[in-house]
VEXDREN-2710 file (C-alpha; in Angstrom, 1 decimal):
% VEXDREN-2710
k/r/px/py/pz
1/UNK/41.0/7.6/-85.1
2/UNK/41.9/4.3/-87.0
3/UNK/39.4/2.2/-88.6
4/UNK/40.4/-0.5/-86.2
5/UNK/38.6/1.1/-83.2
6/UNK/35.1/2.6/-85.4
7/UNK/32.6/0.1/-83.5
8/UNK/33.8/1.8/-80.3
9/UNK/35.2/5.1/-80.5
10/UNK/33.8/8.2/-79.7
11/UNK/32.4/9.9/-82.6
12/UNK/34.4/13.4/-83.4
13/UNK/32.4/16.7/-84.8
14/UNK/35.4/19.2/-83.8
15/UNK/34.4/22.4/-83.6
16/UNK/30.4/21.6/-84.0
17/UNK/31.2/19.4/-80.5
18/UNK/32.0/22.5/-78.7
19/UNK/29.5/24.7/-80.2
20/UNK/26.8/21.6/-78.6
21/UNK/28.6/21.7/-75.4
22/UNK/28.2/25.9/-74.7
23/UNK/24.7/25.8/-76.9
24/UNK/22.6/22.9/-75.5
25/UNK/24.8/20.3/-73.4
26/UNK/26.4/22.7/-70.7
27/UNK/22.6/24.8/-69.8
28/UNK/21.1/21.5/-69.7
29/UNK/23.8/20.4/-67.3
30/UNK/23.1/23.5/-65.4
31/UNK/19.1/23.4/-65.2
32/UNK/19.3/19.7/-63.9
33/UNK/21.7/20.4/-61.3
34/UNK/19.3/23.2/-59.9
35/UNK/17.0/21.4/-60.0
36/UNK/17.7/17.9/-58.3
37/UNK/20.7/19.3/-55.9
38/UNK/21.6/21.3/-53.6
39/UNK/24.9/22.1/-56.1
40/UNK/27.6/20.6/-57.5
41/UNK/31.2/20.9/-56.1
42/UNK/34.8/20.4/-57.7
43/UNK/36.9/20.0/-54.9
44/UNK/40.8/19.0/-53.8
45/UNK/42.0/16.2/-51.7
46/UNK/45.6/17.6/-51.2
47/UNK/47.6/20.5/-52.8
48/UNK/45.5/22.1/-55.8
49/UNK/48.4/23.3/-57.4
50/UNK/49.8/19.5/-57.5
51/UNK/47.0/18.2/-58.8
52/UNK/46.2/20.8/-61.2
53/UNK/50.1/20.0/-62.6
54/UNK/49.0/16.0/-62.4
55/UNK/45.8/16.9/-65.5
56/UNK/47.5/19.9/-67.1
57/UNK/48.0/17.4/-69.8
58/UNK/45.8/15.1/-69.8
59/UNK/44.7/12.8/-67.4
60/UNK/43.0/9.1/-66.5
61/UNK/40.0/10.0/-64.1
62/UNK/39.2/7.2/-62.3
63/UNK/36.2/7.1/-59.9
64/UNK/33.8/5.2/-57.8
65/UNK/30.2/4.8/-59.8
66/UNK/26.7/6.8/-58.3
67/UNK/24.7/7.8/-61.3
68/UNK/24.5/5.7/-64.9
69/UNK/24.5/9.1/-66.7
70/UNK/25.4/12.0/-64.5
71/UNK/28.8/10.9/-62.5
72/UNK/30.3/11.4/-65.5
73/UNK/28.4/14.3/-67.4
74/UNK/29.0/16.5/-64.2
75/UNK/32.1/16.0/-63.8
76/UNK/33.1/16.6/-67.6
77/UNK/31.7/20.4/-67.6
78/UNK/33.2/20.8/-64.1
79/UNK/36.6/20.0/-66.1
80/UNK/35.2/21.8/-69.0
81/UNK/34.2/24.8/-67.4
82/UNK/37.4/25.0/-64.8
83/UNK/40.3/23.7/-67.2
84/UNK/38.6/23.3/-70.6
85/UNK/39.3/19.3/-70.1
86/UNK/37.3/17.8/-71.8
87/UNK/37.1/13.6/-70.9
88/UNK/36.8/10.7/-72.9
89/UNK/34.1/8.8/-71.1
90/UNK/33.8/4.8/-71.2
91/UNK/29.7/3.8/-71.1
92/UNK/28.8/0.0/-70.7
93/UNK/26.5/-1.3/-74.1
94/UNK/24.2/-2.8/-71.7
95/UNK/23.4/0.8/-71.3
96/UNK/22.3/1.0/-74.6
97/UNK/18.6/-0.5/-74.8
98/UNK/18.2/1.7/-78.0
99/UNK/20.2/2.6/-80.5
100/UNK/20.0/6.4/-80.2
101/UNK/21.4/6.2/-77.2
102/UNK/24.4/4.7/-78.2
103/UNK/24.4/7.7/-81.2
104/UNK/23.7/10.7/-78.6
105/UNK/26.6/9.1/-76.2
106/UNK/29.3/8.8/-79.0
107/UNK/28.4/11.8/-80.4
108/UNK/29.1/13.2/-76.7
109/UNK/32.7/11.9/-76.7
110/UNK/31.9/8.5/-75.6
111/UNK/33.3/5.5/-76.1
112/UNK/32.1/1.6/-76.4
113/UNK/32.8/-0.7/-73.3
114/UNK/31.7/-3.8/-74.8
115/UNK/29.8/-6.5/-72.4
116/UNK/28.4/-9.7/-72.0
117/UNK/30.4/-11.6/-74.9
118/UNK/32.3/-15.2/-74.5
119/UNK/35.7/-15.5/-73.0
120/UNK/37.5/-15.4/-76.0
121/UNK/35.4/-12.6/-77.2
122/UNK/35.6/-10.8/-74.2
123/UNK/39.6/-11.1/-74.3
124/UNK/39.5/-9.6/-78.2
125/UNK/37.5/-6.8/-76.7
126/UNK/39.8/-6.2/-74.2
127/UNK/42.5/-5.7/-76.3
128/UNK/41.1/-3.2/-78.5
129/UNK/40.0/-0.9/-75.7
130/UNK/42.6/-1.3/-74.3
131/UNK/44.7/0.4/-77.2
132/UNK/42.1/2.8/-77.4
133/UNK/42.7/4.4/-74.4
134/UNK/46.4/4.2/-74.6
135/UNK/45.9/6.0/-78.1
136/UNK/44.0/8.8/-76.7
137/UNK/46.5/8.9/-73.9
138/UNK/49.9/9.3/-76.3
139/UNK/47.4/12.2/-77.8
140/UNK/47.0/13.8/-74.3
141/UNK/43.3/13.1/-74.2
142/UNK/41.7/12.7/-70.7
143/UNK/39.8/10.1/-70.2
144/UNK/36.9/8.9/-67.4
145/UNK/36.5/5.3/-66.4
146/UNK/34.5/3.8/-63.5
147/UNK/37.1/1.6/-61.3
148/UNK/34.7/-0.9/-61.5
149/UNK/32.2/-2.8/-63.7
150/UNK/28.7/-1.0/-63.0
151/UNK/27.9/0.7/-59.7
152/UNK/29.1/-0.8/-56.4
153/UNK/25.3/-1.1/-54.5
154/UNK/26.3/-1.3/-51.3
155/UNK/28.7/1.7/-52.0
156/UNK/31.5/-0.4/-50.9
157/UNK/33.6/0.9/-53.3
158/UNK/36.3/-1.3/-54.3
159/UNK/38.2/-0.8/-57.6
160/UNK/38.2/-4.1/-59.4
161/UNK/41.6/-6.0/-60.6
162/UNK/39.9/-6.7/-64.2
163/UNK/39.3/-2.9/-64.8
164/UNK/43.1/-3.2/-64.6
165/UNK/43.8/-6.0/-66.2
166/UNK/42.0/-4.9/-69.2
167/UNK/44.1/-1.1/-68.9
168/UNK/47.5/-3.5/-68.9
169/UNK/46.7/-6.2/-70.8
170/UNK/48.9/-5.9/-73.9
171/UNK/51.6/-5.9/-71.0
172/UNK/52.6/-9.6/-70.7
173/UNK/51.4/-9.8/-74.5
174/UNK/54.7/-7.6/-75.5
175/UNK/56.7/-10.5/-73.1
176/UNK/58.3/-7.2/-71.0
177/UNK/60.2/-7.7/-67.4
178/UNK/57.7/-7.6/-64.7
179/UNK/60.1/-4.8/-63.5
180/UNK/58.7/-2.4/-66.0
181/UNK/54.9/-2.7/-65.2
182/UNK/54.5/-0.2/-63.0
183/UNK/56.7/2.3/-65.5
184/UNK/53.4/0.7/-67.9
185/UNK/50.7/2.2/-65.1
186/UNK/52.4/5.4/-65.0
187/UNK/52.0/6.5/-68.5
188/UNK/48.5/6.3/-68.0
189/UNK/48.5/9.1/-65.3
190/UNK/45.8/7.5/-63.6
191/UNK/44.0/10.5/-61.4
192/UNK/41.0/8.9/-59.0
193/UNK/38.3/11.5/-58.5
194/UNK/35.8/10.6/-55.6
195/UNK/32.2/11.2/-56.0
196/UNK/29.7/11.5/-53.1
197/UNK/25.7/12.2/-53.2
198/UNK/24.1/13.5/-49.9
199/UNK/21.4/11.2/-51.3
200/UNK/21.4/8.1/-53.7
201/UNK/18.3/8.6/-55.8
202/UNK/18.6/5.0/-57.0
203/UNK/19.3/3.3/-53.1
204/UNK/15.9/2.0/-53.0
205/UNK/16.4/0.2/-56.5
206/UNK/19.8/-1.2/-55.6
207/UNK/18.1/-2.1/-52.5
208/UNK/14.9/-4.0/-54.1
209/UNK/18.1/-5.4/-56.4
210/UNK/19.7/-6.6/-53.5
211/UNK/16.9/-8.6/-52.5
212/UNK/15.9/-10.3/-56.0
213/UNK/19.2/-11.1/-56.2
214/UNK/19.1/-13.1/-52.7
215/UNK/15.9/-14.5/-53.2
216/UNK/16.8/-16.1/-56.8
217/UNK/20.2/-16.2/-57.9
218/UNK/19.4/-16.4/-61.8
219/UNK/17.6/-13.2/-61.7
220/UNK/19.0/-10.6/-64.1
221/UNK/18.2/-7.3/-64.6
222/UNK/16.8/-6.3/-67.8
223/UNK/17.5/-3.8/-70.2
224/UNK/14.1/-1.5/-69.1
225/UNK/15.9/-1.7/-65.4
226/UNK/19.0/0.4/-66.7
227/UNK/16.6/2.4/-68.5
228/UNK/14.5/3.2/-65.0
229/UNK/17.9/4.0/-63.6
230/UNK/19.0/6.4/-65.9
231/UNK/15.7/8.3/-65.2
232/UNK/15.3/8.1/-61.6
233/UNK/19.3/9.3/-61.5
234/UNK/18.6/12.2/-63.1
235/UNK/15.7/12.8/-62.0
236/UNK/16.1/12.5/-58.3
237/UNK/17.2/14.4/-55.7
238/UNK/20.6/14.2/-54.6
239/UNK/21.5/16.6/-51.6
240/UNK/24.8/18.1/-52.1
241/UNK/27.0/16.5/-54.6
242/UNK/30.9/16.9/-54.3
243/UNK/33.5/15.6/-56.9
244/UNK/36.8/15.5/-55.3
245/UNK/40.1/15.6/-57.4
246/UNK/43.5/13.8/-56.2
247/UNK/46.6/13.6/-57.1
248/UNK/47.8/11.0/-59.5
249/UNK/48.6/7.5/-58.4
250/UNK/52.2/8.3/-59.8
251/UNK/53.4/10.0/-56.6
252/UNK/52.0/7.0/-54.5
253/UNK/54.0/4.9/-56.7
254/UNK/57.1/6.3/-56.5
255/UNK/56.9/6.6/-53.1
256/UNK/56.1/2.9/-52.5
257/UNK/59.5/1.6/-54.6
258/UNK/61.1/3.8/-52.4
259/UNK/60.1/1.9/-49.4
260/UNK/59.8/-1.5/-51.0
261/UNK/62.0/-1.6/-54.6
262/UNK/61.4/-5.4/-54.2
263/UNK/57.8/-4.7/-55.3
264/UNK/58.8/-4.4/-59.1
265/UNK/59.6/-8.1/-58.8
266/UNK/56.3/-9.1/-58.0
267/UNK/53.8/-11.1/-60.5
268/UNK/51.7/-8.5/-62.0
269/UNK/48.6/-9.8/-60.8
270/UNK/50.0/-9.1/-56.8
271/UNK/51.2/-5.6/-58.6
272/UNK/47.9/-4.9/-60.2
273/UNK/46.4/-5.6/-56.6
274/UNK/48.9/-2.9/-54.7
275/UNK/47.1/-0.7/-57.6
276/UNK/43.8/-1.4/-56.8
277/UNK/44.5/-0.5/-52.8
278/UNK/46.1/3.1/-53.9
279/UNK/43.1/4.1/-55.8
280/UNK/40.9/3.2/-53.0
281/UNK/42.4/5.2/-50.6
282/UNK/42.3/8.2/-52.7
283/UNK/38.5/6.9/-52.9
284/UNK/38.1/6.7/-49.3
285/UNK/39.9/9.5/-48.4
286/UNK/38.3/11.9/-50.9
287/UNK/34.7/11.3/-50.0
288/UNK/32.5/14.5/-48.6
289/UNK/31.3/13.1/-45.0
290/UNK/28.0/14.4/-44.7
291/UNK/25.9/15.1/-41.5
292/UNK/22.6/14.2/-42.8
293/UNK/20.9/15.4/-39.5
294/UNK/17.9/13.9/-37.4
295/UNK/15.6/13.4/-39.9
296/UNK/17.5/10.5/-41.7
297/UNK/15.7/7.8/-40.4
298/UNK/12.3/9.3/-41.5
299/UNK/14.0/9.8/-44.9
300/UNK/15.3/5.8/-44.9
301/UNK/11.7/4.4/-44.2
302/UNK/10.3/6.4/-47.2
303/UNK/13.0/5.1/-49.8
304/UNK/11.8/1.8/-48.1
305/UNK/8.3/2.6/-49.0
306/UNK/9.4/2.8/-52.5
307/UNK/10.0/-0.9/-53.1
308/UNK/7.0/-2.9/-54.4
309/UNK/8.5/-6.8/-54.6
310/UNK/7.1/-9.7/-53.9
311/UNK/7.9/-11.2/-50.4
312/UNK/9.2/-7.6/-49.3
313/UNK/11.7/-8.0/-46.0
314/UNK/11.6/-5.0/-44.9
315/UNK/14.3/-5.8/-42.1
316/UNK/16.7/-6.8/-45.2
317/UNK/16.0/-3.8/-47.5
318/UNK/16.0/-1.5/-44.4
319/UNK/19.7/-2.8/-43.8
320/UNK/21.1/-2.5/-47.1
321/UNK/19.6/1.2/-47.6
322/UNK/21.7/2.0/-44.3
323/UNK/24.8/0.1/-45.5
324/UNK/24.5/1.9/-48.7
325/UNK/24.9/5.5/-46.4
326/UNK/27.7/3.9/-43.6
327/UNK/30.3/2.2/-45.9
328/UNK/31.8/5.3/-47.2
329/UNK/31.9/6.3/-43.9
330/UNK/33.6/3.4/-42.7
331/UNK/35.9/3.0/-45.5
332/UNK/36.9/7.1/-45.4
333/UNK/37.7/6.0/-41.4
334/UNK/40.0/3.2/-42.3
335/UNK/42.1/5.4/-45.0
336/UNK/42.8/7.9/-41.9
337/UNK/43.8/4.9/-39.9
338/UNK/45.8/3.7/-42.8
339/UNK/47.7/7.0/-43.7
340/UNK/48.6/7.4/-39.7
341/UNK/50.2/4.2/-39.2
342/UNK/51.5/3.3/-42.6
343/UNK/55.4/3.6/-43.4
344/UNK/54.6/5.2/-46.7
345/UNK/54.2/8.9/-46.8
346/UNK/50.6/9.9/-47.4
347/UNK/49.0/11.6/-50.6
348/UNK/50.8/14.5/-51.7
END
C-alpha cells in the first residue's frame, strides 16, 4: 500500500499471514469458541446462492457491534474457512491501551480507525480512511466495518449517518451531481452481516455504564475499561452465536429508484439517511430470535449482581439489562411489519 496510508494500514506478511492463520490464529479461534459457546453459526438471510454471488469478489461487511474483539475475528475464519475471504477489519485506537496491541491487530489485517482528534483533524482522518477502503475495494479486498461508532448498549442497533459520511466523503469533494451518489455507494458492495449472542457477556458492564453515565454526564470510560471488555468478551459465555449473511444493499437500491427515481435528486445527507434505514432492516431482519426459556429471569438478576457502583439502582440497571435482550426483538418485529406493507419488494 502507498506510503500515504502507513500510520493506518494493515500490516501485510503474505504468505507468512496465512501460514499464522492455519498454524496459531484459526485453532485458537476454534478452542475459544468451544469453550465460551454453544457454537458459532454462518447463516443466510435470503437466497445463498445470491449472496454467495454478492462476496464472490469482494465485499463491504457491515454489521451491528457485540464483542470488541470477537464479532469480527469469528466472523473472518467463518469467511476464511467457507470462501477463503479473508476481511480487512477497521479497530477503533481507543482500543489500543498498549502498543502491542495495535502491532498484533495490524499484523492480523487490521486497519487504524483514528479517534478522539479536533474537527479539522478528525475531517483529515476521514479522508484518508476513507481512500483506504476504496483502495482495498478497486483491489477486490473485503472489508469489515461496525455501522456504528463502538457498540450500541442498549442493542438498539442503528447504523450511524457519520459511518457514512466518512465511506462518501470525497463525494461532494470531487463537486459530482448528487444524481451519481448512490452509483458512489454501490461500488462499495456494502453486504450487512447480523450478529446475535444468546448471551452478552459484557450486558452487565454496559449496564453499570449506563448508569455512570446518567448519574454524571462527564464520566468517560477509560482506557483499562476497553481493556476489561475485551477480556470479559472473550472470556464469557455467549449461548449460541449466529452470524447471518445478506445480500448486498445494491439490490435494495435498485429496487428503490425503481419505485422512487426522484430519490437521486435528493441532498446527500437525506440519501445517506435512506442508506442507513436499508442496512437496518437487513440488521433487523437477520437477527437469530432466541427462546431463552424460563430461567431468564434468574439469569438477569445474576448479571445484576455483577455490578459493584456506587448508589447501585437496581430498578434502573435491572431495566437496561432487559432492554439490552428485547430491542432486537422489537426491532426484528418492525422489519417484518415493514417488508409486509412496504411498496418496495423485499430482500432478495
Amino acid at each position: 500500500m502507498k506510503d500515504k496510508y502507513r500510520d493506518i494500514r494493515a500490516y501485510r506478511v503474505g504468505w507468512l499471514l496465512t501460514i499464522c492463520d492455519f498454524l496459531f490464529a484459526f485453532p485458537l479461534l476454534w478452542i475459544w469458541a468451544k469453550r465460551t459457546s454453544k457454537g458459532i453459526r454462518l447463516e443466510y438471510l435470503g437466497d445463498r446462492k445470491q449472496i454467495e454471488k454478492d462476496i464472490q469478489h469482494g465485499a463491504f461487511f457491515m454489521t451491528n457491534h457485540r464483542d470488541i474483539v470477537l464479532d469480527a475475528a469469528w466472523l473472518s475464519l467463518k469467511l476464511r474457512c467457507r470462501y477463503f475471504i479473508r476481511p480487512f477489519i477497521g479497530i477503533g485506537n481507543n482500543l489500543f491501551a498498549y502498543k502491542w496491541i495495535e502491532w498484533l491487530v495490524r499484523f492480523n489485517r487490521c486497519f487504524v480507525v483514528k479517534r478522539g482528534a479536533g474537527v479539522h483533524a478528525q475531517l483529515e482522518n476521514s479522508r484518508q480512511l476513507s481512500a483506504y477502503i476504496r483502495s482495498l475495494r478497486e483491489e477486490g479486498k473485503s472489508i469489515w466495518l461496525a455501522q456504528r461508532e463502538g457498540r450500541a448498549k442498549d442493542s438498539n442497533d442503528l447504523t450511524q449517518a457519520s459511518v457514512l459520511h466518512m465511506l462518501t466523503i470525497d463525494f461532494e469533494q470531487q463537486n459530482r451531481p448528487v444524481e451519481e451518489f448512490f452509483d458512489y455507494v454501490k461500488a462499495l458492495n456494502i453486504c450487512p452481516v447480523s450478529i446475535t449472542y444468546e448471551y452478552d457477556p459484557c450486558d452487565y458492564l454496559k449496564a453499570r455504564e449506563m448508569q455512570l453515565k446518567r448519574d454524571n454526564p462527564k464520566w468517560r470510560k477509560r482506557a483499562k475499561d476497553d481493556v476489561e471488555s475485551m477480556r470479559t468478551g472473550i472470556r464469557g459465555e455467549k449461548g449460541r452465536v449466529v452470524y447471518r449473511l445478506t445480500p448486498s444493499i445494491n439490490h435494495d437500491i435498485d429496487k428503490m429508484l425503481e419505485k422512487y427515481p426522484y430519490y437521486r435528486g435528493l441532498p446527500v445527507k437525506d440519501q445517506i439517511n435512506h442508506l442507513c434505514f436499508i442496512i437496518d432492516q437487513h440488521i433487523f431482519l437477520g437477527y437469530e430470535i432466541f427462546d431463552r426459556g424460563t430461567d431468564f429471569d434468574a439469569y438477569i438478576e445474576s448479571r445484576l449482581a455483577k455490578i459493584d457502583i456506587p448508589n447501585k439502582d437496581e430498578a434502573f440497571l435491572r431495566e437496561r439489562l432487559y432492554e439490552m435482550y428485547n430491542n432486537p426483538v422489537i426491532n426484528y418485529n418492525k422489519a417484518n411489519k415493514y417488508y409486509e406493507k412496504s411498496n418496495i419488494p423485499g430482500l432478495v
